[in-house]
Structure formats: structure tokens, C-alpha cells
C-alpha positions as CSV (number, residue, x, y, z in Angstrom):
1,X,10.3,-10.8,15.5
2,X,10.5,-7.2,14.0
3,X,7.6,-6.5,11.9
4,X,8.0,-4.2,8.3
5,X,6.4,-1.1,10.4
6,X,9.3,-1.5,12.8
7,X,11.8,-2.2,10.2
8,X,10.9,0.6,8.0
9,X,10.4,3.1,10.9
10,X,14.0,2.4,11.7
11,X,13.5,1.4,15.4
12,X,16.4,0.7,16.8
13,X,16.1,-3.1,19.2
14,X,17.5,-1.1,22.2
15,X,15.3,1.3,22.6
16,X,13.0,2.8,24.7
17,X,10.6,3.2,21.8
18,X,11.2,-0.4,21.1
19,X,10.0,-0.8,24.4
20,X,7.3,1.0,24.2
21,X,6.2,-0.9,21.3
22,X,6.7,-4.4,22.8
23,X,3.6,-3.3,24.7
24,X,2.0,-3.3,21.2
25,X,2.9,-5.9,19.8
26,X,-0.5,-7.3,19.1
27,X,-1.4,-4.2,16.8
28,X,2.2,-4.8,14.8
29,X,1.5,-8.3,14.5
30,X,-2.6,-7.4,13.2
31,X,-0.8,-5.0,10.8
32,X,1.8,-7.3,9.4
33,X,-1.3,-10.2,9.0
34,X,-3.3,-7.4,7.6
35,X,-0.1,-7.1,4.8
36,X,-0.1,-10.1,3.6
37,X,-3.5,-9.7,3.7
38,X,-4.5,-7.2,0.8
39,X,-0.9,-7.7,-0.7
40,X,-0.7,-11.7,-1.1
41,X,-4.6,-13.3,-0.6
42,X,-5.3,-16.3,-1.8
43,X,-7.9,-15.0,-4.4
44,X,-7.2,-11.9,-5.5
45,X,-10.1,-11.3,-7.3
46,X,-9.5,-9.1,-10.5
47,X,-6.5,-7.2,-9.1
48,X,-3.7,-9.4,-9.1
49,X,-0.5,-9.9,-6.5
50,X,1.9,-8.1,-9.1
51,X,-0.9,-4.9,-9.8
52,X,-1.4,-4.7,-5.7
53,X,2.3,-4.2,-5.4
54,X,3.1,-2.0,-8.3
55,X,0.0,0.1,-6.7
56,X,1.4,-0.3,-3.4
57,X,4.8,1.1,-4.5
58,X,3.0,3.9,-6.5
59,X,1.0,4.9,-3.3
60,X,4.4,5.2,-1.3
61,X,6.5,7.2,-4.0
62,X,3.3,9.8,-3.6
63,X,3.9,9.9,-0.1
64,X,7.6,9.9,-0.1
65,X,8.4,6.7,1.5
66,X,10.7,5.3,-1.3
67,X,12.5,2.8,1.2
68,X,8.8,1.0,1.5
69,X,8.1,1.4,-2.0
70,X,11.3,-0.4,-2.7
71,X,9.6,-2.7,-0.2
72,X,6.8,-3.6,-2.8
73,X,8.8,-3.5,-6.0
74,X,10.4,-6.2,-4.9
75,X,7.0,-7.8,-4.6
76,X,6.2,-6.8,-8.2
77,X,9.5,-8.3,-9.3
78,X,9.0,-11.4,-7.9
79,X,5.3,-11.4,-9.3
80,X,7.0,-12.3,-12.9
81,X,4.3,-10.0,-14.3
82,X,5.9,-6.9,-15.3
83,X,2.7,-5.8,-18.0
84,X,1.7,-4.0,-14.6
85,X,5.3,-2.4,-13.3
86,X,4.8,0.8,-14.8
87,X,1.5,1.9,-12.5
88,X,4.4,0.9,-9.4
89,X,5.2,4.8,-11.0
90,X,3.4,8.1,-9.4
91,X,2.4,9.1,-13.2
92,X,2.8,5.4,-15.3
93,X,0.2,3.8,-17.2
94,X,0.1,0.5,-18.7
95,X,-2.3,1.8,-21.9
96,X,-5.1,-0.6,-20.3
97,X,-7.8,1.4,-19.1
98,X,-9.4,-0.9,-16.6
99,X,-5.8,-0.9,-15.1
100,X,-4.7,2.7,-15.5
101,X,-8.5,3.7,-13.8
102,X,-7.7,1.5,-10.9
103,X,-4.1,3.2,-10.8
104,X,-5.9,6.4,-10.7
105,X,-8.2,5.9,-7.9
106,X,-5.4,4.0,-6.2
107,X,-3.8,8.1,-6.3
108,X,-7.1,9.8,-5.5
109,X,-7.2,7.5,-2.1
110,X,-3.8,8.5,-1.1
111,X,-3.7,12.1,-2.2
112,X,-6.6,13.7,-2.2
113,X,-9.3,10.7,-0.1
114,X,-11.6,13.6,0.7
115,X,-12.4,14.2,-2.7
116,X,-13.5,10.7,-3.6
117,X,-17.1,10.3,-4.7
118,X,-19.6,8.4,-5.9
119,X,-18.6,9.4,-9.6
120,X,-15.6,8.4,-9.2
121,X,-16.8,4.4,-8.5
122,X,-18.7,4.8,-11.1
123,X,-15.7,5.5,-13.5
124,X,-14.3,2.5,-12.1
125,X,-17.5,0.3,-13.2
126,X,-17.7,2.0,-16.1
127,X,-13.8,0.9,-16.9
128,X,-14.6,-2.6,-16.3
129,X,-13.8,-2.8,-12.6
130,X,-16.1,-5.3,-11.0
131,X,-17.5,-3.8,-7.3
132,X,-16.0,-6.8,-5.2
133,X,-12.2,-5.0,-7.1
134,X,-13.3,-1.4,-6.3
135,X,-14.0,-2.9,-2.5
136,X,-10.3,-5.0,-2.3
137,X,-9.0,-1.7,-4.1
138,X,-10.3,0.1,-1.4
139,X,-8.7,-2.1,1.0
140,X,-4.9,-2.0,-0.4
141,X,-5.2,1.9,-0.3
142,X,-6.0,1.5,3.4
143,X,-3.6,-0.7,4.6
144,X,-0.8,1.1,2.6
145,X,-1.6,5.1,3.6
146,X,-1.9,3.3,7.2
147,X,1.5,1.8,7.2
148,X,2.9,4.8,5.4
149,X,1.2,7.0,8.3
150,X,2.3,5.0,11.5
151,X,5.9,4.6,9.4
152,X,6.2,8.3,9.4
153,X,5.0,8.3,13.1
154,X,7.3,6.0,14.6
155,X,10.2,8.0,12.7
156,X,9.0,11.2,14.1
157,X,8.8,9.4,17.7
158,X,12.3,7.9,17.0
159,X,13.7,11.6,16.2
160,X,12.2,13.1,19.7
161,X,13.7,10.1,22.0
């Protein structure tokens, strides 16, 4: 089975870095259960399955990935809750502010993760977002600058074979 990091890295089935992942297989599989994870649970709390994708695809046009983030906008299209689509944008909004606060942390976690404080959880409370949100917030920006990074890895490893 070829997992969404393989498919998105580009790895070729005949490869020796197809090989070489084989031997991993165990981590690709963890990371594909880890995706359907934070992307589909089975309660997803206060952020729902069509806000994690639009914020999934937002976090991968900030990277550059738009192949992935074509990945998750199919998600949010399937979500039939397009209220949310606009965040799947590096700059959209929705005009709510306990979603456009979550879309904003969602970009300080991928861009700038260092700079995240304290203060800036407290904005999200103080927009309305509930801790165990801020915590499975925390969670999709995780999993998605992880793919995004091992993505980018395998394509650099792909380029040297």
C-alpha cells in the first residue's frame, strides 16, 4: 500500500528509496493512522472535519506544498461545509472571530512556532476557543508541518538518488 507521504513525495515503486522505505514502513503507516487521526476523529471537539481541512490546506499553501493542499481541499469539499473554505486560504477569514483566531494560530504554528506564547493561548480563550480546541489545534498543526517536512525530505532524497 502506498501511504499520502509516499504519494505526495513522489516515490517512485522501483526504487531504491522505495526500498529503503519498506524498511519503514511502520512509521508511514503510524503517520497515515496519525492523519486520519487529527483530520477525521470521531469527535472533533469544537473544530470540525471541514475547519481541520481548510486549516490543513492553509498550513501547506504557507509552506508551498500546493499538491497536499489540494490533498485537503478536497477534504473540505467533501465536508459540505463551505462557511469554513475561505481559512483553506494563507490570508482568508470567515468574519467569525473564534474561527479566524484559530486560523491565525493555525499560521503562527507553521510559520513562525518559536514565537508562540502564552499570550497567544490566551487570545485563543479569550476568542471563545475552549482548551481541549487549542490542544487538538495544536495537534493538526503538528501532524501537517510533519508531513509537509518528511514530504519535502523524501523529495530532496528522491532528487539525490
Amino acid at each position: 500500500m502506498t501511504t499520502l507521504i509516499e504519494t505526495f513525495a513522489g516515490i517512485p515503486a522501483a526504487s531504491k528509496l522505495a526500498d529503503a522505505l519498506k524498511m519503514r514502513a511502520e512509521i508511514l503507516r503510524l503517520s497515515e493512522a496519525a492523519h486520519d487521526a487529527v483530520l477525521l476523529p470521531r469527535d472533533p471537539g469544537g473544530l470540525s472535519h471541514a475547519l481541520r481541512a481548510a486549516l490543513a490546506a492553509r498550513m501547506c499553501r504557507h509552506v508551498g506544498n500546493d499538491e497536499l493542499a489540494g490533498h485537503y481541499d478536497t477534504y473540505l469539499a467533501h465536508s459540505g461545509d463551505l462557511d469554513v473554505a475561505p481559512l483553506a486560504q494563507p490570508d482568508g477569514t470567515c468574519g467569525e472571530p473564534r474561527l479566524d483566531a484559530v486560523a491565525r494560530h493555525a499560521d503562527l504554528l507553521t510559520v513562525a512556532p518559536r514565537e508562540a506564547t502564552r499570550q497567544d493561548i490566551e487570545r485563543l480563550k479569550a476568542a471563545g476557543v475552549a482548551e481541549p480546541d487549542i490542544v487538538r489545534l495544536a495537534e493538526l498543526a503538528a501532524f501537517v508541518n510533519y508531513q509537509l517536512r518528511v514530504v519535502a525530505g523524501l523529495k530532496v532524497l528522491k532528487g539525490v538518488q
